[in-house]
C-alpha distance (Angstrom), angle and dihedral (degrees) to the residues before:
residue distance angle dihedral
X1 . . .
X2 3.88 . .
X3 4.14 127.9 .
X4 3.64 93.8 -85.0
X5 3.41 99.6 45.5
X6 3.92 90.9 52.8
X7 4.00 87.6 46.7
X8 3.64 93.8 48.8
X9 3.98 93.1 49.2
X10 3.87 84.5 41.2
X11 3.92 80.7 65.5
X12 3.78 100.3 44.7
X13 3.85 80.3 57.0
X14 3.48 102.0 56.6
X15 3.79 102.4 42.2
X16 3.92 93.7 47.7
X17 4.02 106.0 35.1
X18 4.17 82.3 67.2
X19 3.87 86.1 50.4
X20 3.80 138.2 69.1
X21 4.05 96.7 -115.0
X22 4.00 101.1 82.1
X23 3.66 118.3 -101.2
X24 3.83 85.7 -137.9
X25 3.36 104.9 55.8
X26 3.35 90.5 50.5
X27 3.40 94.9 48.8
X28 3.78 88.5 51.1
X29 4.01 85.5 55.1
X30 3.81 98.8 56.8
X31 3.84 85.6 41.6
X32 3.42 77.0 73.1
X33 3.84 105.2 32.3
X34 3.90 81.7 53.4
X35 3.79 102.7 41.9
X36 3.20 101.2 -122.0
X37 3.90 122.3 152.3
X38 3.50 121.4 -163.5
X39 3.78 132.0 172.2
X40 4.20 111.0 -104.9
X41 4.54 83.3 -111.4
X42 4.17 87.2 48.6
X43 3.66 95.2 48.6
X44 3.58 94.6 42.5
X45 4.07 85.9 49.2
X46 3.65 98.7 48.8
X47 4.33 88.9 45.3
X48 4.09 91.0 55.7
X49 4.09 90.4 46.9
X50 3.99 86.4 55.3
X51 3.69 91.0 41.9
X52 3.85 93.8 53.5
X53 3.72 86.2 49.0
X54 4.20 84.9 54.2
X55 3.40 88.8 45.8
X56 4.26 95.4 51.2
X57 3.97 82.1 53.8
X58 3.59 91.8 49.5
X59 3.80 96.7 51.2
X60 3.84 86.9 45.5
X61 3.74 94.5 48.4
X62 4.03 93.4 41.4
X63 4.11 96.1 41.9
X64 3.65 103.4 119.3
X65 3.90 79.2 61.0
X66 3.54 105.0 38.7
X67 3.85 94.8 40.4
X68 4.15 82.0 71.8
X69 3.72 100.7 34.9
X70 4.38 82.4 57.9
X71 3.90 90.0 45.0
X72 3.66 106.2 51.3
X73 4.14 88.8 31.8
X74 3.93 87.4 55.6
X75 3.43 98.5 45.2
X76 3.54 102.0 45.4
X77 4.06 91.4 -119.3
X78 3.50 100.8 166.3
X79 3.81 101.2 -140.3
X80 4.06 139.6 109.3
X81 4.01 91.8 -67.5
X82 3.86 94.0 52.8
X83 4.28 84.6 48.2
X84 3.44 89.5 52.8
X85 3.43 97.8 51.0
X86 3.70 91.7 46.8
X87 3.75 82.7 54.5
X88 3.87 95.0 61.9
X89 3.65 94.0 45.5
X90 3.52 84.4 55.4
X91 3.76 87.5 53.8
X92 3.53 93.9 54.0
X93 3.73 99.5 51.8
X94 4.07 92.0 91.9
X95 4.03 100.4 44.2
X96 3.59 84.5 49.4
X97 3.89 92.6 53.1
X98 4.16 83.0 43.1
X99 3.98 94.0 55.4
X100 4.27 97.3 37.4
X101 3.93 94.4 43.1
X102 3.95 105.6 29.1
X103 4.07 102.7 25.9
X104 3.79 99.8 125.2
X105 3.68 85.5 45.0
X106 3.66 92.0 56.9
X107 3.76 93.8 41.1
X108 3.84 86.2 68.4
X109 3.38 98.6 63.3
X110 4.27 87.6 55.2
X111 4.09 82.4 71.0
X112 3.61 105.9 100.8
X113 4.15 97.4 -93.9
X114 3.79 95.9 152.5
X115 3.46 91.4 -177.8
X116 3.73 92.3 63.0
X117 3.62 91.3 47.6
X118 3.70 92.6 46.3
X119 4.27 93.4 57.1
X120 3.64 88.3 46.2
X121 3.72 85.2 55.3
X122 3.59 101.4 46.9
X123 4.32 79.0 42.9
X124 3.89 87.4 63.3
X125 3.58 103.4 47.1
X126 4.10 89.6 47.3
X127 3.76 89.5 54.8
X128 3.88 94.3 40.3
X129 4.03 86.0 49.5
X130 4.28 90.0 47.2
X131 3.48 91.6 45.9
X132 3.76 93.5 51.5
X133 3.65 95.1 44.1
X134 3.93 92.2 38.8
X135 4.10 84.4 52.1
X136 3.85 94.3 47.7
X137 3.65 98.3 41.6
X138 3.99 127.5 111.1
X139 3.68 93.8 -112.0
X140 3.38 92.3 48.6
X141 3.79 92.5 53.1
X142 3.48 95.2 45.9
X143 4.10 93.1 50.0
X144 3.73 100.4 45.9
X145 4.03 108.3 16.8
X146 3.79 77.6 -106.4
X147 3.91 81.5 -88.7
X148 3.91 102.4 104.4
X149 4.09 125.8 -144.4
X150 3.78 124.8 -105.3
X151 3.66 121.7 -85.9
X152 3.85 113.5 -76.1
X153 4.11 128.4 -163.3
X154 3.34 91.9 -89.2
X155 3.52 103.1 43.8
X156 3.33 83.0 56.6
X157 3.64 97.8 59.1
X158 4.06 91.7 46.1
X159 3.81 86.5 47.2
X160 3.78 85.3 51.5
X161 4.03 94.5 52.5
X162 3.93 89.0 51.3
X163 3.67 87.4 53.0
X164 4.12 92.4 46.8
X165 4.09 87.3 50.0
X166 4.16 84.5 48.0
X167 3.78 92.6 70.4
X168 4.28 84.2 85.3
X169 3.57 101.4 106.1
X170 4.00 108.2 -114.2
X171 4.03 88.2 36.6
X172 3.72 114.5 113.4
X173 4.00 109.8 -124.9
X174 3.64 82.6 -173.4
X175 3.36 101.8 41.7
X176 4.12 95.4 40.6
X177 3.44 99.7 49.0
X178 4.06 98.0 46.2
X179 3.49 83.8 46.0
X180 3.66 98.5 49.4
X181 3.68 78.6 53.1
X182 4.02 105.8 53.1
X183 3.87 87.2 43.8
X184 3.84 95.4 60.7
X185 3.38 90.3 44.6
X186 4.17 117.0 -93.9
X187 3.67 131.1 129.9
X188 3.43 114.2 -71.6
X189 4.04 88.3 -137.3
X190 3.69 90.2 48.3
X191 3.54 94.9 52.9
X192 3.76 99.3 45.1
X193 3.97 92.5 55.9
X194 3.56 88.1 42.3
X195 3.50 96.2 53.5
X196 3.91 92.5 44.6
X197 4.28 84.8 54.3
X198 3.81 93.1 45.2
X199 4.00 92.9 61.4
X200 4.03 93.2 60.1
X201 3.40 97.0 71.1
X202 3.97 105.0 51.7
X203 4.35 91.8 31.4
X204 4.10 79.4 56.4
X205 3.59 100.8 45.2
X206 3.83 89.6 44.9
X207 3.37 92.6 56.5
């Protein structure tokens, strides 16, 4: 893999990881377009650098509310901020258990198999089209006010195990875990920050 390849998949990165469409599968995709053939441990490798670089963004973008999330987490100020951070780690627990006891397994799907990578993409747009549907419908409306609660300890672990099945390239993380969330019934606003603060932790300790 040369400069420009790296730059161009440094690009793919950036516009999709903000998106619903996975930033992996479509990195595995112009693997291909590009020719580039990487090992299942190198493409996994060069994925988590651009990911930390995603995640650097994020924390820039989101610092007005990460700044107090670090504060009251760090000095034990038992208030909402230091719950919700508790809440992510909570979130975390089963993509951690994913990447220390099935790693080599997932490393095998970072091998060019387009055909995974397209399933898991036609996955992700079915669940993005359910949840919408699910969020909009009648029943819906008439359950929650269409409005949706905040995120509670165990949404947070179900939100978690979507994001632990989201490591299959062309599966959303994004676009699983917020809409794990809308379909059991939280805030579409809540879950979308929360699922952009529940990727720091694993992207970081993978790196």
């Amino acid at each position: 893999m040369d400069w420009l390849q790296a730059l161009i998949l440094g690009i793919i990165q950036g516009l999709a990881e903000y998106l619903p469409i996975s930033s992996s599968g479509h990195l595995e995709i112009f693997r291909q377009i590009l020719g580039i053939d990487l090992g299942g441990k190198e493409s996994l490798a060069f994925d988590v650098t651009l990911h930390v670089a995603t995640v650097l963004s994020t924390i820039f973008i989101l610092w007005k509310e990460f700044l107090p999330l670090c504060t009251s987490f760090f000095t034990f100020k038992r208030d909402e901020n230091f719950t919700y951070v508790l809440k992510i780690l909570v979130s975390c627990i089963p993509v951690a258990i994913v990447g220390l006891a099935f790693k080599p397994i997932v490393e095998q799907f970072f091998e060019g198999n387009l055909v995974i990578v397209g399933t898991c993409l036609m996955v992700t747009a079915l669940l993005l089209a359910f949840s919408y549907f699910f969020r909009t419908s009648p029943v819906a409306a008439l359950k929650k006010g269409n409005e949706g609660r905040d995120i509670t300890w165990v949404d947070a672990i179900i939100i978690g195990i979507a994001q632990a099945v989201a490591v299959l390239p062309g599966l959303s993380r994004s676009g699983t875990t917020i809409a794990t969330g809308i379909i059991i019934g939280d805030k579409r606003e809540k879950v979308a920050t929360f699922s952009f603060f529940m990727v720091i932790i694993p992207i970081l300790g993978e790196a």
